[in-house]
N, C-alpha and C positions, 0 to 999 in steps of 0.2 A: 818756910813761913817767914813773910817780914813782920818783926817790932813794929811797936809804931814809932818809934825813932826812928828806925831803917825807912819808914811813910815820910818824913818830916826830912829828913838826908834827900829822897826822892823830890818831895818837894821843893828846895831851897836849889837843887841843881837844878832841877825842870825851869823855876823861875831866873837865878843866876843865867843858866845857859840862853834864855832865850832876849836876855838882856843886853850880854855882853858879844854871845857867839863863840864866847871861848869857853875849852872846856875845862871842866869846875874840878878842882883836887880837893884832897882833906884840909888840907893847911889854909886854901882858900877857905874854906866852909867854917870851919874853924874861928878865923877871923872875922868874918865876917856875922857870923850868925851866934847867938848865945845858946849854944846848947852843954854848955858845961862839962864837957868830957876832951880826953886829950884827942889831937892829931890821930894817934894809934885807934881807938876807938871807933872812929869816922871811918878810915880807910877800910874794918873789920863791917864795919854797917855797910859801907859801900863794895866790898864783895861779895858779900850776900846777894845787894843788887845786882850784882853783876853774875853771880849765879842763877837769879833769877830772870835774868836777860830782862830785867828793866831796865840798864844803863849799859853802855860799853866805852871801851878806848879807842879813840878814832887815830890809826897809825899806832906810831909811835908814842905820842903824848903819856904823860902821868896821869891828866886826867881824863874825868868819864862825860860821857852827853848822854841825855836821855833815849832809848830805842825807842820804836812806834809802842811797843808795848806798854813801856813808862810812860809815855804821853798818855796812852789808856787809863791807866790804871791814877793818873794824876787828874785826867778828864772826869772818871769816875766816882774820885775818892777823895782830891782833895783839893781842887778846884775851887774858890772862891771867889762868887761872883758878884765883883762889889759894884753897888749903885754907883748909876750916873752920875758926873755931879749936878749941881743945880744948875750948874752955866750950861754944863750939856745939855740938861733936858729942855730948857729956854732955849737954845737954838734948835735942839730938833722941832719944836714946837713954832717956832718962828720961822725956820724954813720949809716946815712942808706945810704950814698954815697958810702958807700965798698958793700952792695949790691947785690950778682951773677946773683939771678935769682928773680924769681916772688916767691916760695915758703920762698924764703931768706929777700926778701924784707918784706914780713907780720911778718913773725919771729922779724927781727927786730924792727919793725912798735910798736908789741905789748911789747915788752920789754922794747924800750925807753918808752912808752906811760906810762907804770908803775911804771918805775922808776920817771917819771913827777910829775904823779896825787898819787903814793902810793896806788893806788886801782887796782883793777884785770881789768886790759888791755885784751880787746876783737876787733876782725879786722875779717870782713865777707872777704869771697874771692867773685872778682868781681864777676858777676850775670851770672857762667857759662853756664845756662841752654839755656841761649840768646848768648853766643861767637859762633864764626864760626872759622874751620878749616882755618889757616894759611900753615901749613907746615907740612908735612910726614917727615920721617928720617927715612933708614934701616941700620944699619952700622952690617957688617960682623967684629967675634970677635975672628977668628979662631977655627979650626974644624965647629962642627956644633952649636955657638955659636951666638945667634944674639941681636942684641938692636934695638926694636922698640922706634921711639921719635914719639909726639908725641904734636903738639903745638897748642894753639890759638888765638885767636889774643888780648885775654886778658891778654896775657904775662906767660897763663899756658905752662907749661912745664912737661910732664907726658912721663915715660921712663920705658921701662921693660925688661927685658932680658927672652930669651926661647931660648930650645933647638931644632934646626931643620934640621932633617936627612935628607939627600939629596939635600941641599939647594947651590946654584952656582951662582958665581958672576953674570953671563947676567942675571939670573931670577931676582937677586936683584935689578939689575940696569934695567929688563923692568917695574918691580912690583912699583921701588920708582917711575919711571914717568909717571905709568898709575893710582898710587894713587892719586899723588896732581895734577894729571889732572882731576881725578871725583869728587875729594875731596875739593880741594880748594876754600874757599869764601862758605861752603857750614855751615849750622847753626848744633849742634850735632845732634836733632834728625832725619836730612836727610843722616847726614852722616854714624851713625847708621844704616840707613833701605838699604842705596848703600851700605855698607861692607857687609849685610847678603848675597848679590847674586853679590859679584864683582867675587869671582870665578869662576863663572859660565862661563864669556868670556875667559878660560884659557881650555889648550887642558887635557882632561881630566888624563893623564899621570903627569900633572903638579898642577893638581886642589888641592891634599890634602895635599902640601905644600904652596900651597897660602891661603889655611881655614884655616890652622894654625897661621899663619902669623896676617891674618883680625881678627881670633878669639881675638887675644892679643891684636889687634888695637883697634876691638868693646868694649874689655871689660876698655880699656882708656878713650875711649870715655862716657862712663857710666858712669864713675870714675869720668867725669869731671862736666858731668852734676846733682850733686849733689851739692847740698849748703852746707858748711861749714864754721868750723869760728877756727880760730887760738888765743888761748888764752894764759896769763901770768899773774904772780901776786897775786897767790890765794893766798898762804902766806899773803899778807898785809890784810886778812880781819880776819885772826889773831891776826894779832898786833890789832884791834879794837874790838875786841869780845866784850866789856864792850857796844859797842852802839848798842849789840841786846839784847834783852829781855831775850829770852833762848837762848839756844842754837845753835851757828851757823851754825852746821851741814845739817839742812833742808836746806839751804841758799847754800850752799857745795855741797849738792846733787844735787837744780835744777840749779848751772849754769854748772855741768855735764851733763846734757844732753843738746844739742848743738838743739835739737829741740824747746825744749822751748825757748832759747834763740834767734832762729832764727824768732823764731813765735813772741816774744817779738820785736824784732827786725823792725818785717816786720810791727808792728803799730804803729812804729814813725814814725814821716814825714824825709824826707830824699829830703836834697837840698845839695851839692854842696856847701862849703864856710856859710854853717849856722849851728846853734847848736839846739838840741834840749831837751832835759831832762824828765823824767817819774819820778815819786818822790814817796817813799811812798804806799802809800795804793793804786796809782795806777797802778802798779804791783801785789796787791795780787793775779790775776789768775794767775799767774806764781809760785806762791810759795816764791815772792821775797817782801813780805809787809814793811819791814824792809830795804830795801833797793832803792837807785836810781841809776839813768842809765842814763847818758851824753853820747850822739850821734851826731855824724856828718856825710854827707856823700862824699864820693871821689870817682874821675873816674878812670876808666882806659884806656889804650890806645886802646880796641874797643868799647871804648864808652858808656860802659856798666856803675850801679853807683852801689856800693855796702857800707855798712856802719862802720865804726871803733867806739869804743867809749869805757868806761870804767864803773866800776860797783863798788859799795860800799855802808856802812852806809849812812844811811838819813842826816847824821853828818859827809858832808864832805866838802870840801871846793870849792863850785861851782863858783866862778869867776877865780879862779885856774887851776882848772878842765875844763871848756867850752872852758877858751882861749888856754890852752893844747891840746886839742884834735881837735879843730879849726885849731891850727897849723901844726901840723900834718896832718890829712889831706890834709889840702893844698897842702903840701910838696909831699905828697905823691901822691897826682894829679899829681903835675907837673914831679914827676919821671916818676911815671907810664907813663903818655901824651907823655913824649918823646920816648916812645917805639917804 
């Protein structure tokens, strides 16, 4: 059983260690912290830890670094997640406030986010597979030029351009209002299986310029119901290479593929204004043993929740990190909500 001294020794190393990189003795702690008892004392607290496989001794050294467990139990227990400061929160505000669209928003979302935390900034797109049709758009681009839009009501916005022989204003202007008339409020895989046979109500003289048309729509709609994730930041786990064992390239390769990380993703709990963290060895089925993952999750304006969060060394600075991404989020609820 640890004290809460023995909590507080946990503490001041977990924060020490991940400041400095080196690891933290009694004598350090000691000096540097006021806990009023001798050197002897410390080192007695800090076997405990180290019975408890909260800390250990890396090599040879005197002193201890925190294990994955200690990270846990620091993640869990004593983790303080202090506010932004004001100058932060005005710049997050100021940079995702220039904003255009939904694609633009993530973009910036995961840039600031890593410039924050210094770790690779990751932002799931809302939970397309659940949004529903908001709005068609056919806009004529002259000749036989066209722009299918193509929106949700998660603030996606999906656009294409084709080439369409024989195509005439009335067609376009009956085709946009018999679209978001069948279309609208409809979820993608209904709206999907309506585009396979909306030709079919059109006179047959007219029918293989509206296939064409649905074709580009359907294959938006596809497009949208897939999960993805917008990422930044890889560079910072560069700068850190020294806090993996080997080589960080395995680490490189799985947060390239965006399915592991979605599948990573989709086993943290996800609320809305809370934080969550995976630490360690509990990501090795991912190929990320070596690393933790600070998640949060944000809505957007249909409702849907989808998750942002950041990735790096076991050796990063989690009360930094949590109230970072805590932040954000938020922020980005309440953009998205206004939509």
């Amino acid at each position: 059983m640890v004290s809460d001294r023995g909590l507080e020794v946990l503490r001041v190393i977990v924060q020490d260690y991940v400041a400095s990189r080196e690891p933290v003795g009694s004598k350090s702690i000691v000096d540097r912290h006021s806990f009023g008892v001798s050197a002897a004392t410390i080192r007695n607290d800090m076997a405990l830890l180290e019975d408890e496989e909260l800390i250990t001794a890396p090599h040879t050294s005197s002193g201890r670094v925190p294990t994955d467990k200690g990270y846990r139990v620091f993640v869990d227990q004593l983790a303080d997640l202090r506010p932004l400061t004001p100058a932060q929160r005005q710049a997050i505000e100021a940079f995702m406030g220039q904003s255009v669209d939904l694609d633009d928003v993530l973009s910036r979302t995961v840039r600031l986010l890593s410039q924050l935390t210094h770790q690779v900034a990751l932002v799931q797109y809302p939970s397309l597979a659940t949004s529903r049709v908001r709005h068609v758009e056919l806009v004529t681009l002259g000749g036989t030029r066209l722009m299918t839009v193509f929106i949700t009501d998660s603030g996606r916005v999906e656009q294409r351009l084709i080439d369409v022989p024989g195509v005439d204003d009335e067609l376009i202007a009956t085709l946009r209002s018999s679209l978001n008339a069948s279309l609208g409020g409809l979820n993608l895989s209904d709206a999907a299986a309506r585009l396979g046979t909306f030709a079919e109500a059109f006179p047959p003289e007219r029918r293989a310029i509206v296939e064409q048309i649905t074709a580009a729509l359907t294959e938006q709609v596809l497009a949208n119901r897939q999960d993805r994730l917008v990422m930044a930041g890889t560079a910072n786990l560069a700068r850190t290479e020294d806090d993996f064992s080997g080589s960080i390239f395995p680490v490189l390769e799985a947060i390239e593929e965006q399915v592991t990380l979605l599948r990573l993703f989709g086993e943290m709990e996800i609320e809305p204004g809370g934080v969550s963290a995976r630490i360690g060895r509990e990501n090795a089925g991912f190929g990320l043993a070596e690393t933790s993952v600070v998640t949060s999750g944000y809505s957007s304006a249909g409702g849907s929740v989808a998750r942002l969060g950041v990735l790096g060394p076991t050796r990063m600075d989690y009360s930094n990190n949590m109230a970072a991404v805590r932040a954000v989020a938020r922020y980005l609820s309440r953009l998205l909500g206004t939509d």
